[in-house]
C-alpha positions as YAML, in Angstrom:
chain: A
units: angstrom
residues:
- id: 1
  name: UNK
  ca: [6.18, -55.16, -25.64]
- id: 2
  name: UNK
  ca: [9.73, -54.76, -26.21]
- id: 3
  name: UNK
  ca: [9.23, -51.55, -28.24]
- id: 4
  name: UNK
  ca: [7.11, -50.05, -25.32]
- id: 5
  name: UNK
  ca: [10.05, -51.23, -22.26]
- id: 6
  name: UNK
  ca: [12.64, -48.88, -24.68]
- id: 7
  name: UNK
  ca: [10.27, -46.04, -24.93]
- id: 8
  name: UNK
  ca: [9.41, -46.35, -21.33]
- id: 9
  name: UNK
  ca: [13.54, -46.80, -20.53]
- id: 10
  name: UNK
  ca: [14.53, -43.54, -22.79]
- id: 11
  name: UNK
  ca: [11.90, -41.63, -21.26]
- id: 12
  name: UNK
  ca: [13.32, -42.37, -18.02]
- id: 13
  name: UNK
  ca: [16.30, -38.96, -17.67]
- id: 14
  name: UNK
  ca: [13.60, -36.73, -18.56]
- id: 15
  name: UNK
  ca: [11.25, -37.67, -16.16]
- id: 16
  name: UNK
  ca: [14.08, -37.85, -13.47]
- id: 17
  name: UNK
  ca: [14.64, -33.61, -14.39]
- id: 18
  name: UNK
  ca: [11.10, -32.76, -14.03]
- id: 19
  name: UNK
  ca: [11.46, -35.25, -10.41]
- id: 20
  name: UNK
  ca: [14.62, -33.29, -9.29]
- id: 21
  name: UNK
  ca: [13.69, -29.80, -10.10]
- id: 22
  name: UNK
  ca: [10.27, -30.37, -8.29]
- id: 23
  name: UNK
  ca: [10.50, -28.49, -4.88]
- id: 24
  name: UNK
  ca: [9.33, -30.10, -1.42]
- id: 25
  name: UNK
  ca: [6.61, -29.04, -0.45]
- id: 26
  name: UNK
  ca: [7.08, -26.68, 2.53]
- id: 27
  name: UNK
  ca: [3.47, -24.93, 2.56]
- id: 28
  name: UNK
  ca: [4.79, -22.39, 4.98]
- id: 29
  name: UNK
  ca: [1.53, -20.52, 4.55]
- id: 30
  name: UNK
  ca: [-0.37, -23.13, 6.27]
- id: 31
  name: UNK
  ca: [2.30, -23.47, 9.30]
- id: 32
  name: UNK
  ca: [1.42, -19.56, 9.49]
- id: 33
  name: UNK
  ca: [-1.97, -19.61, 9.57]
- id: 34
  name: UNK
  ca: [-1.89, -22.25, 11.52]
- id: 35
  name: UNK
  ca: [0.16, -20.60, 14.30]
- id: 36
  name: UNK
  ca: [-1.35, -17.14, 13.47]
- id: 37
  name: UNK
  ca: [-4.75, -18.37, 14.75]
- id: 38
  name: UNK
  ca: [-4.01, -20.16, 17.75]
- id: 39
  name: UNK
  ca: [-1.74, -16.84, 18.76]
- id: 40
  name: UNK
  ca: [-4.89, -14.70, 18.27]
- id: 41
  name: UNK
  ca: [-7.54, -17.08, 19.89]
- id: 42
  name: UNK
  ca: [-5.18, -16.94, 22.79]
- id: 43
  name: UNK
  ca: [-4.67, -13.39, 23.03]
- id: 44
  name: UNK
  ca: [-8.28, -12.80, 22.53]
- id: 45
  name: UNK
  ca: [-9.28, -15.66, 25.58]
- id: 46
  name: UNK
  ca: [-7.18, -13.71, 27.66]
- id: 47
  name: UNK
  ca: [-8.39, -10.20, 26.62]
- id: 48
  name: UNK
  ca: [-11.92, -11.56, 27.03]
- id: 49
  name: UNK
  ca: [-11.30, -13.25, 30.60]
- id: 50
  name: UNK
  ca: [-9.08, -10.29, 32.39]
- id: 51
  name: UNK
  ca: [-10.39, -7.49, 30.66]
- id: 52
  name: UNK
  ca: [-6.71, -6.14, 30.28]
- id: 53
  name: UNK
  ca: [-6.99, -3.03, 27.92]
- id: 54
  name: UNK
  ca: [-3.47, -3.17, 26.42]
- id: 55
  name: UNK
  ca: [-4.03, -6.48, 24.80]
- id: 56
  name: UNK
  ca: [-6.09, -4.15, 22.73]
- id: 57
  name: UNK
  ca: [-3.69, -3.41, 19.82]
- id: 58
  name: UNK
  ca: [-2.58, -6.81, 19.70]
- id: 59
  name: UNK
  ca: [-5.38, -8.48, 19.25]
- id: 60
  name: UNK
  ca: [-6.57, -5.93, 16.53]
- id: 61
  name: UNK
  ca: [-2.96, -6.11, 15.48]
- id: 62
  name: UNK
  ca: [-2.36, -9.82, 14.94]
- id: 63
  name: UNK
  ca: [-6.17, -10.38, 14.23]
- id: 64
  name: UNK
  ca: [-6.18, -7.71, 10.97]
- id: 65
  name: UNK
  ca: [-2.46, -9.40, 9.46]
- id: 66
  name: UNK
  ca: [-2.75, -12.78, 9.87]
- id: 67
  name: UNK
  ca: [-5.40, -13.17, 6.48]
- id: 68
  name: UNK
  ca: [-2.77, -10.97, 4.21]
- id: 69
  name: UNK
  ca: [0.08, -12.39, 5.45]
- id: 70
  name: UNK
  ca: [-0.97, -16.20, 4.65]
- id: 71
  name: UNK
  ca: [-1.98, -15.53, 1.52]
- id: 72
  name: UNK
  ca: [1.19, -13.54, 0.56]
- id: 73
  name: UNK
  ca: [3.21, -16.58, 1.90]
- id: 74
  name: UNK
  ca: [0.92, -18.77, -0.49]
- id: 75
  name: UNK
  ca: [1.46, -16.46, -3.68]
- id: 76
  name: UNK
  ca: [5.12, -16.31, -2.61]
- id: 77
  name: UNK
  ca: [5.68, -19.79, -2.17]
- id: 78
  name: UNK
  ca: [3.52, -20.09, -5.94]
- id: 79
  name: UNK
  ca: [6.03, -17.99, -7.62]
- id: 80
  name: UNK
  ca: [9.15, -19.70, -6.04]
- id: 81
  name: UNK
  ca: [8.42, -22.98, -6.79]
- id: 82
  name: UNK
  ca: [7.36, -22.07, -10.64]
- id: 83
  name: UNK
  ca: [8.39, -18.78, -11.44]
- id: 84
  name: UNK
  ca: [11.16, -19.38, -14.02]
- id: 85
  name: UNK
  ca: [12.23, -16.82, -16.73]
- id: 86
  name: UNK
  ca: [12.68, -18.22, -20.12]
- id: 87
  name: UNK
  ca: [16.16, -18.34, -19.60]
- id: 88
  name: UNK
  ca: [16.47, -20.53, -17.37]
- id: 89
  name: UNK
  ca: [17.02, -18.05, -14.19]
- id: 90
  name: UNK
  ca: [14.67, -17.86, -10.95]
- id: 91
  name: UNK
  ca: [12.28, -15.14, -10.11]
- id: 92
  name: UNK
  ca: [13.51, -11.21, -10.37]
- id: 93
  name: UNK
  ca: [11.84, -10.94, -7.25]
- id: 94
  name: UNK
  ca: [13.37, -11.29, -4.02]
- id: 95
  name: UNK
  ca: [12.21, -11.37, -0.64]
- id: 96
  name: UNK
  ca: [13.16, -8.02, 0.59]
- id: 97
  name: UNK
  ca: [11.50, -6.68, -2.14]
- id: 98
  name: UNK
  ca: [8.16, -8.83, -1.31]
- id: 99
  name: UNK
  ca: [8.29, -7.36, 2.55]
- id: 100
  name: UNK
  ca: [8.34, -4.17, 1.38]
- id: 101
  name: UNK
  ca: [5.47, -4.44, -1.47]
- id: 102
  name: UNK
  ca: [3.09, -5.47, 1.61]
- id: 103
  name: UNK
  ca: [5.01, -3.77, 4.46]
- id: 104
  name: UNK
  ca: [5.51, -0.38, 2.72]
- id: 105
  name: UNK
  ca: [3.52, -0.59, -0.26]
- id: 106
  name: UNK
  ca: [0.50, -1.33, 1.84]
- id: 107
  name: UNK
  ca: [1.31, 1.65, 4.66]
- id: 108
  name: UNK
  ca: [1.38, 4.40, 2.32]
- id: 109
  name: UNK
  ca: [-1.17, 3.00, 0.04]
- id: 110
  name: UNK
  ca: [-3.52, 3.14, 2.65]
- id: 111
  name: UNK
  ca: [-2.38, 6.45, 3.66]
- id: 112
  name: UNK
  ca: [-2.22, 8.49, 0.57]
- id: 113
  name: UNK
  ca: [-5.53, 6.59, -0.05]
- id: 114
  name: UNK
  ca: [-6.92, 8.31, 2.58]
- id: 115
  name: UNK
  ca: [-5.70, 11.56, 2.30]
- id: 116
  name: UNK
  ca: [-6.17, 12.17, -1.42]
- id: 117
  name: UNK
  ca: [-10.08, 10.66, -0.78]
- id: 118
  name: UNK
  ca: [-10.34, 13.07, 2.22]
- id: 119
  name: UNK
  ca: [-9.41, 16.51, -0.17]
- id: 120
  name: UNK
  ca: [-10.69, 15.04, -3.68]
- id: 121
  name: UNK
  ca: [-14.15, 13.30, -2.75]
- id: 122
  name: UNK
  ca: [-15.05, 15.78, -0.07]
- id: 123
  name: UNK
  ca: [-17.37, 17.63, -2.22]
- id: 124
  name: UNK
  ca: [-18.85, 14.87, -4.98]
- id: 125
  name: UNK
  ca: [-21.89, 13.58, -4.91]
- id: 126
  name: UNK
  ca: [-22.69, 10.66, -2.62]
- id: 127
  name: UNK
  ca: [-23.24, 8.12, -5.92]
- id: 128
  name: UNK
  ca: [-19.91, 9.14, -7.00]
- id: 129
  name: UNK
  ca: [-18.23, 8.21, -3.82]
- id: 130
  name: UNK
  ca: [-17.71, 4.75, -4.04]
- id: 131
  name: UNK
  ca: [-16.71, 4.81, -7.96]
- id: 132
  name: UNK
  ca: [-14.00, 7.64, -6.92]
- id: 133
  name: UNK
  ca: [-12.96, 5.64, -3.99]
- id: 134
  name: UNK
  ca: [-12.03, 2.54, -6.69]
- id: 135
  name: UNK
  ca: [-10.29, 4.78, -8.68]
- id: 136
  name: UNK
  ca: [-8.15, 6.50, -6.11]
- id: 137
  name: UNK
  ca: [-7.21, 3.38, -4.82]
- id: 138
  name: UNK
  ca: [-6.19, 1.45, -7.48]
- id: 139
  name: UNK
  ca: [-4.56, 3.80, -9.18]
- id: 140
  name: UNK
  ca: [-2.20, 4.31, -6.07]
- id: 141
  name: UNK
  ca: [-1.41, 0.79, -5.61]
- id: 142
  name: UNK
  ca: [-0.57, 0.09, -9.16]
- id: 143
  name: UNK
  ca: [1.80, 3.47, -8.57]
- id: 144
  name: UNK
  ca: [3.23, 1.49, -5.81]
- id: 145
  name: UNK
  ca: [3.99, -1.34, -7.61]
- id: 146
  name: UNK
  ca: [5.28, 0.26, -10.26]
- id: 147
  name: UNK
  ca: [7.85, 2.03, -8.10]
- id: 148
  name: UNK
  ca: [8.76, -1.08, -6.62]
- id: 149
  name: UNK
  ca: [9.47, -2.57, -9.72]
- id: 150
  name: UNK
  ca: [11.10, 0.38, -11.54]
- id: 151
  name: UNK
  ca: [14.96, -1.24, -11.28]
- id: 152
  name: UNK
  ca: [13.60, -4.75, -12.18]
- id: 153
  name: UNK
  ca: [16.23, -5.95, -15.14]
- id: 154
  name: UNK
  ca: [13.31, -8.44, -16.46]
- id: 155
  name: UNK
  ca: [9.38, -8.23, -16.21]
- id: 156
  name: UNK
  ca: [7.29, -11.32, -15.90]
- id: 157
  name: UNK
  ca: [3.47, -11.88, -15.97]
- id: 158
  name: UNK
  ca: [3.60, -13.93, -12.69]
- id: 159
  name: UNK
  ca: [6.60, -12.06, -11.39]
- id: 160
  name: UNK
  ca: [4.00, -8.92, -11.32]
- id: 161
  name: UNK
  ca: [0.86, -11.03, -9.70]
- id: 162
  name: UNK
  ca: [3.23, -12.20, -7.05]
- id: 163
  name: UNK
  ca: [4.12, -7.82, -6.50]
- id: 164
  name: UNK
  ca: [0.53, -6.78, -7.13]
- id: 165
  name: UNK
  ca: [-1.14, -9.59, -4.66]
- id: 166
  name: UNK
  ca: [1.73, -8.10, -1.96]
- id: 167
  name: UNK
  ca: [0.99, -4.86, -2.29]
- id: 168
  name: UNK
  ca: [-2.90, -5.66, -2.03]
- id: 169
  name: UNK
  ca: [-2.28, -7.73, 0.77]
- id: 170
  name: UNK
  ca: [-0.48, -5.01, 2.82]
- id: 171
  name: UNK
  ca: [-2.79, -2.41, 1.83]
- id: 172
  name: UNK
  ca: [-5.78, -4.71, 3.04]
- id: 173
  name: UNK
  ca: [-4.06, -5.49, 5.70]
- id: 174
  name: UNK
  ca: [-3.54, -1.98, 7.42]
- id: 175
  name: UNK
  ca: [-7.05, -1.01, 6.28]
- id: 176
  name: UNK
  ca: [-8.69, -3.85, 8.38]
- id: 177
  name: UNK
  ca: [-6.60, -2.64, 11.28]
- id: 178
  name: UNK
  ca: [-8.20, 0.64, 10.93]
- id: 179
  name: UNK
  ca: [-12.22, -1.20, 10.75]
- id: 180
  name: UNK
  ca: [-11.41, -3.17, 13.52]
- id: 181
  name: UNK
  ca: [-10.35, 0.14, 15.40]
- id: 182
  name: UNK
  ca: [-13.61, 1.61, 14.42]
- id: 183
  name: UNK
  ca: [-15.33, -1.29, 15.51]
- id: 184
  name: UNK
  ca: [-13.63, -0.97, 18.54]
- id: 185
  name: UNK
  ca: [-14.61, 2.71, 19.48]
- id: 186
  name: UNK
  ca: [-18.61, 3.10, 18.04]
- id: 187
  name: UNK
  ca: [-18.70, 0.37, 20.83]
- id: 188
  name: UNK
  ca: [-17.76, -0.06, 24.70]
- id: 189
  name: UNK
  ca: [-14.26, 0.05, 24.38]
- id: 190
  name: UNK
  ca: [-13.98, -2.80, 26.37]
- id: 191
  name: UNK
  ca: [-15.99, -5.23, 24.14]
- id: 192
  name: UNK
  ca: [-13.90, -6.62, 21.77]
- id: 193
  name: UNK
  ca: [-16.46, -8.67, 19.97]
- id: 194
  name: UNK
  ca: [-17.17, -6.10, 17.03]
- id: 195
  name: UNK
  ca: [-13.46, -6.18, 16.67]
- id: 196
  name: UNK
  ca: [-13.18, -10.06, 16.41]
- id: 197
  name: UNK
  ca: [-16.13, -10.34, 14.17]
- id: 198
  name: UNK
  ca: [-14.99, -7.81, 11.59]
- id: 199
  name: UNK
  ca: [-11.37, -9.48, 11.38]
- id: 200
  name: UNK
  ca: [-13.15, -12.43, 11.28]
- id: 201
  name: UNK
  ca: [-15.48, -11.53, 8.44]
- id: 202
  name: UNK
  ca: [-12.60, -9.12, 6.35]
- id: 203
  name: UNK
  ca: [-10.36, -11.84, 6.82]
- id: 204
  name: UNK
  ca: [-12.32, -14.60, 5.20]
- id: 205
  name: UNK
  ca: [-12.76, -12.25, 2.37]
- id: 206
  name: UNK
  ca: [-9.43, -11.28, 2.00]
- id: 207
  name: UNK
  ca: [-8.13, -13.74, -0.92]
- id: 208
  name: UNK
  ca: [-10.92, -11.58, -3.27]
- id: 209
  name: UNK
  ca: [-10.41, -8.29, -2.65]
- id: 210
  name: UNK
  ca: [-7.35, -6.30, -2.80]
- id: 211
  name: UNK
  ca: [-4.89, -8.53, -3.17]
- id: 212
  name: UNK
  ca: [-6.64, -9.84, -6.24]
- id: 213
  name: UNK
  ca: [-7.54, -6.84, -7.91]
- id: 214
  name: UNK
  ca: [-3.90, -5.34, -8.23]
- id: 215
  name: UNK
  ca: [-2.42, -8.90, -8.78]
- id: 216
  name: UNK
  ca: [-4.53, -8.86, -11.99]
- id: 217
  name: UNK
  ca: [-3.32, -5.58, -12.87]
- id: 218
  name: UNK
  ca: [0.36, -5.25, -12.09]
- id: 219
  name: UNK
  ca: [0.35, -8.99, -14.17]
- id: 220
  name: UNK
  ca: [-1.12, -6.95, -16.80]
- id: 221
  name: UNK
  ca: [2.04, -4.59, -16.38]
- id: 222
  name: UNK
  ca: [4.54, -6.82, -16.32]
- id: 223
  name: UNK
  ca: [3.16, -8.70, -19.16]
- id: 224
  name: UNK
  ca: [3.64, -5.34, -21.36]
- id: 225
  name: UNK
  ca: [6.93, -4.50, -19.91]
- id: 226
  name: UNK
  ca: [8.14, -8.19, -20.64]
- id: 227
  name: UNK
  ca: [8.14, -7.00, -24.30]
- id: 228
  name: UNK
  ca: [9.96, -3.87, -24.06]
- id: 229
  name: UNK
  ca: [12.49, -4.83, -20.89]
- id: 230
  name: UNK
  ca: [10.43, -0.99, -19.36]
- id: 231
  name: UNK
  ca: [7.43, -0.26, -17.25]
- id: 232
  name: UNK
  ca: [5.12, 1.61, -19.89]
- id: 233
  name: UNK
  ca: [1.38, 2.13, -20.30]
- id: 234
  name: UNK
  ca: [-0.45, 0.16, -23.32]
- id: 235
  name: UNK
  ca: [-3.83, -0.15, -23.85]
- id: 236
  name: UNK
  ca: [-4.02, -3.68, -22.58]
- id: 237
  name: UNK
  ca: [-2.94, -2.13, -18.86]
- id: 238
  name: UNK
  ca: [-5.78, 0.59, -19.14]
- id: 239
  name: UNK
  ca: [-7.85, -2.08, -19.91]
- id: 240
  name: UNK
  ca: [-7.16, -4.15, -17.03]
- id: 241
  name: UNK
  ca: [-7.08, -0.63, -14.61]
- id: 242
  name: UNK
  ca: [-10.69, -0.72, -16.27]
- id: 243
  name: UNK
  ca: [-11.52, -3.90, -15.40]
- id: 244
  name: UNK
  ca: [-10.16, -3.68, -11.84]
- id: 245
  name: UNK
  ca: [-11.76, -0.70, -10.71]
- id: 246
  name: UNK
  ca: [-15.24, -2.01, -12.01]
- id: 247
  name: UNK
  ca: [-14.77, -4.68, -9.77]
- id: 248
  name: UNK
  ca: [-13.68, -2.78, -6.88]
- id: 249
  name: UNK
  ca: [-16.57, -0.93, -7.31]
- id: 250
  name: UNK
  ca: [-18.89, -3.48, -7.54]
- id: 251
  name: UNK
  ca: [-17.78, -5.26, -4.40]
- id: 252
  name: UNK
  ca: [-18.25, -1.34, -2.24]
- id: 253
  name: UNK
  ca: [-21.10, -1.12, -4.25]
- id: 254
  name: UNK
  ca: [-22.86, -4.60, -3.40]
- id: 255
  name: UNK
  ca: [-25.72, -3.13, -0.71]
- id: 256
  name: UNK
  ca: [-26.85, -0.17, -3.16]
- id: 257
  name: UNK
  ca: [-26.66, -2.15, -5.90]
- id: 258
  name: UNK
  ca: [-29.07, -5.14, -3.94]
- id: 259
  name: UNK
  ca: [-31.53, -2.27, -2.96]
- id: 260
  name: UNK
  ca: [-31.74, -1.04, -6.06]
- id: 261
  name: UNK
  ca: [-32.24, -4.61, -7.56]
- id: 262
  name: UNK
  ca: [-34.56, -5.34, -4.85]
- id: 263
  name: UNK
  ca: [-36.82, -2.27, -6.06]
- id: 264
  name: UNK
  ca: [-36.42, -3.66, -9.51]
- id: 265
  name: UNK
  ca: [-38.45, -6.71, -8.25]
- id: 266
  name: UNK
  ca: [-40.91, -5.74, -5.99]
- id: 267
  name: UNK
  ca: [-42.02, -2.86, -8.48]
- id: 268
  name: UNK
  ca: [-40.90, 0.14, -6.43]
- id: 269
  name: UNK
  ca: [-39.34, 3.27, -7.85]
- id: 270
  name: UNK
  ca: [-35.82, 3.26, -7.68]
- id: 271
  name: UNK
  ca: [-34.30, 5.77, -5.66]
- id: 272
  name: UNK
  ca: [-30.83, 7.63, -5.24]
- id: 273
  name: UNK
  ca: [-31.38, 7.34, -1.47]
- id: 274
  name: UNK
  ca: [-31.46, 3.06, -1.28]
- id: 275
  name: UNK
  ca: [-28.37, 2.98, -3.55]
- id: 276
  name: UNK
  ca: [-26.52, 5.27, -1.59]
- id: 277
  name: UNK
  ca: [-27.67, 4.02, 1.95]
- id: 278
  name: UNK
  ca: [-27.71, 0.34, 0.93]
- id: 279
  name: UNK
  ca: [-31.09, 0.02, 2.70]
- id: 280
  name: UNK
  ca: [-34.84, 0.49, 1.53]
- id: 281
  name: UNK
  ca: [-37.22, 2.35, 4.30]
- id: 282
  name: UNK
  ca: [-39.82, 0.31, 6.13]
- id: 283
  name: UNK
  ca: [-38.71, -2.57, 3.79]
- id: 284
  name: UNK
  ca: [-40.72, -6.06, 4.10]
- id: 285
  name: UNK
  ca: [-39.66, -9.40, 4.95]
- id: 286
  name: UNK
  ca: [-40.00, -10.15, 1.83]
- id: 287
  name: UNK
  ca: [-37.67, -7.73, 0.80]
- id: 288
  name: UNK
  ca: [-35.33, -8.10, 4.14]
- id: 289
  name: UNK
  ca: [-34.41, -11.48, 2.39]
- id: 290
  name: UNK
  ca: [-34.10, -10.08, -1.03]
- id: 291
  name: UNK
  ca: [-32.00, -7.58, -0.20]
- id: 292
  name: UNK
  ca: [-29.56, -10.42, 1.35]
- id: 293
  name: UNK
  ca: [-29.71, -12.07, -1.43]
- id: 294
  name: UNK
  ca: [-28.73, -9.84, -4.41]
- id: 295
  name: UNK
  ca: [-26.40, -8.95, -2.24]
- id: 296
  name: UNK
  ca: [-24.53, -11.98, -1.45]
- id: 297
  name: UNK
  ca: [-25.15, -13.05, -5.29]
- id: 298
  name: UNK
  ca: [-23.10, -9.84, -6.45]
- id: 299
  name: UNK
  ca: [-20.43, -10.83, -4.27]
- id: 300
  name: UNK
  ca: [-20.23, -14.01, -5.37]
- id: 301
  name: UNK
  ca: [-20.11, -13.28, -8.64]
- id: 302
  name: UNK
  ca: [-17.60, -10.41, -8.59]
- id: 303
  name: UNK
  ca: [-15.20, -12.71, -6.46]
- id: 304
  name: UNK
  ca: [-15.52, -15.61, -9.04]
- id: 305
  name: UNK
  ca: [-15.28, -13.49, -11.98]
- id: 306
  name: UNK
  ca: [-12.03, -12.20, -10.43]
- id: 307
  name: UNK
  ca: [-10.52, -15.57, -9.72]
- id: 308
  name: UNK
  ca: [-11.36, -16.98, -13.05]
- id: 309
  name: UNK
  ca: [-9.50, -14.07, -14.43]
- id: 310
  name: UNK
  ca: [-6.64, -14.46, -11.97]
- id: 311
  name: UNK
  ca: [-6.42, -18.05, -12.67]
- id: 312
  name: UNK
  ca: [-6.33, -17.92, -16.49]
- id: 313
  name: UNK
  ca: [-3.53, -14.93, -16.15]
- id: 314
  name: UNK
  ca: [-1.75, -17.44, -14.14]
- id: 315
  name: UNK
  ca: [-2.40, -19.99, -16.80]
- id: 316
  name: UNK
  ca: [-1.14, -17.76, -19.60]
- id: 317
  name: UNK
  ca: [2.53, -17.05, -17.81]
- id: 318
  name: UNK
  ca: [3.32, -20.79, -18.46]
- id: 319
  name: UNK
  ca: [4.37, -19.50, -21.74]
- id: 320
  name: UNK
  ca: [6.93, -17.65, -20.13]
- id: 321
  name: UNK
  ca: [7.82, -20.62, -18.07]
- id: 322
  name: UNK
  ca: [10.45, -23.32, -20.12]
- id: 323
  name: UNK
  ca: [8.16, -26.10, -18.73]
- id: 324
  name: UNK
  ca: [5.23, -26.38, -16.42]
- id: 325
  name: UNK
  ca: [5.15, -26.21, -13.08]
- id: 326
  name: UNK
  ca: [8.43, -27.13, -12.04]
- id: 327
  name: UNK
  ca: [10.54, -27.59, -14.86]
- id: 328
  name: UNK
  ca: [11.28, -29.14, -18.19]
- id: 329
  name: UNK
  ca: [8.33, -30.80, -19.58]
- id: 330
  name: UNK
  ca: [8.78, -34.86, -20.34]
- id: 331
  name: UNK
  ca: [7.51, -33.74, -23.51]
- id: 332
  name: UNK
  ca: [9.30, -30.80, -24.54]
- id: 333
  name: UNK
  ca: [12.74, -31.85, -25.55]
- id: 334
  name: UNK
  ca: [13.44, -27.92, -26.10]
- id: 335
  name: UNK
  ca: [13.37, -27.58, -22.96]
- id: 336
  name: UNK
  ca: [15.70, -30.26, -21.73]
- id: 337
  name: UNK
  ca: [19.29, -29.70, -21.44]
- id: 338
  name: UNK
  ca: [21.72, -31.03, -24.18]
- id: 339
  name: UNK
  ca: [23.01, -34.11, -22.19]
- id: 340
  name: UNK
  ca: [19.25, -35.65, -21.60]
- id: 341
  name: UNK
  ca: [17.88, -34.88, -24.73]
- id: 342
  name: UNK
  ca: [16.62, -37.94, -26.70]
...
């Protein structure tokens, strides 16, 4: 018993680092989402009740950034409260930097996005479309992030997941802005419930798409550059670009791939036409339901796979972390500083 009280007793400064160094939790991405949605329910009561047009843009303003926002506040507030170099120094990030990854990185993402798709895809076959748009996309936004993070003095796995998942945010972001707008105007323009209901629906989906994709490969980036102290292509980032764009393409792909699935099962020829429309003609009930199905199953799975691989990239930067989450570990004398260690 004695023994144990020591043990327990010289334990006791190490513990008290890993209590100090551990941040209060703030969860400023809750208090955002939080006010975020009762700022949009209100403006969209009032734009329902008086019908006044210029509420318009805000609604399909607030209602498109609030999803991307709060979860870049969430990955932010992630990498603050862990992200330590092996050193011993805080994040290379800072928060400027962070506003502009979703501010500007996701503008002109979404804008060169849609002008290189307009002149290069213009002309390709419709089955090519959706591969080309993954491509284009990708490609860009890992550009972006790259140019971001061209004057970065270090490179760190989570450092570049924290980048990436900005930049996706602020690309999806601006992109649902322009879906609710087309919601908006294949309608009455006075009805604003497509616009609600696809903000609704892209923002519930928002922690798996874009944000996701290029936080798994700008970590891939910064994981290679943390070798070298420079940005560089290796075949472990090609392979992730890989990776990424087969996901992206299976998530725009999801309806043509369910037809086509669904043709698989109820014996039917498969045809160019279902993958590319996403629908079968004169299709059964039988097949309404499949069709649902296999496509809600390849979402699911394409969103898990991606946070499973997220999560275990995020796993693997506690190597570059002296002590997990927060600081020293109790058990890593290493890591403690001279004065506490046992």
């Amino acid at each position: 018993m004695a023994d144990e009280i020591c043990h327990q007793r010289a334990r006791l400064p190490r513990l008290a680092i890993v209590t100090t160094l551990m941040p209060p939790k703030n969860r400023l991405w809750l208090k955002v989402l939080v006010g975020g949605l009762l700022l949009w329910a209100l403006t969209v009561a009032v734009l329902w009740t008086t019908q006044v047009t210029t509420l318009i843009p805000v609604v399909i303003f607030v209602g498109s950034f609030l999803s991307p926002v709060v979860f870049a506040v969430w990955v932010f507030e992630r990498e603050e409260y862990s992200g330590v170099s092996p050193d011993g120094h805080a994040s290379a990030l800072t928060v400027p930097r962070l506003v502009a990854a979703f501010g500007v990185g996701g503008l002109l993402g979404v804008t060169l996005a849609a002008l290189i798709e307009s002149v290069a895809l213009n002309h390709i076959p419709g089955i090519l479309w959706l591969p080309g748009v993954a491509v284009i996309e990708e490609t860009i936004k890992i550009a972006i992030v790259w140019w971001l993070a061209r004057s970065l003095t270090s490179y760190y796995l989570r450092d570049g997941m924290v980048l990436g998942a900005c930049v996706g945010f602020g690309f999806a972001a601006f992109e649902t802005s322009g879906y609710a707008f087309n919601a908006l105007i294949a309608t009455n323009e006075t009805d604003i419930l497509p616009v609600v209901e696809t903000q609704l629906v892209r923002g519930m989906l928002t922690p798996v798409g874009h944000g996701l994709w290029t936080a798994l490969l700008a970590g891939a980036l910064f994981a290679a550059a943390s070798k070298t102290g420079k940005l560089h292509l290796t075949f472990s980032v090609v392979g992730w670009w890989v990776v990424v764009v087969v996901l992206h393409w299976i998530w725009d792909a999801s309806s043509g791939l369910a037809a086509i699935l669904t043709q698989i099962t109820s014996g039917e020829p498969i045809t160019v036409n279902a993958f590319e429309s996403g629908k079968l003609p004169s299709p059964t009930d039988a097949q309404v339901h499949l069709l649902a199905l296999y496509s809600w199953v390849l979402l699911t799975a394409c969103a898990l796979v991606g946070i499973w691989l997220a999560n275990r990239m995020w796993v693997k930067g506690r190597a570059l972390v002296p002590g997990y989450p927060y600081g020293p570990s109790a058990d890593d004398p290493a890591a403690l500083a001279p004065d506490q260690k046992p």
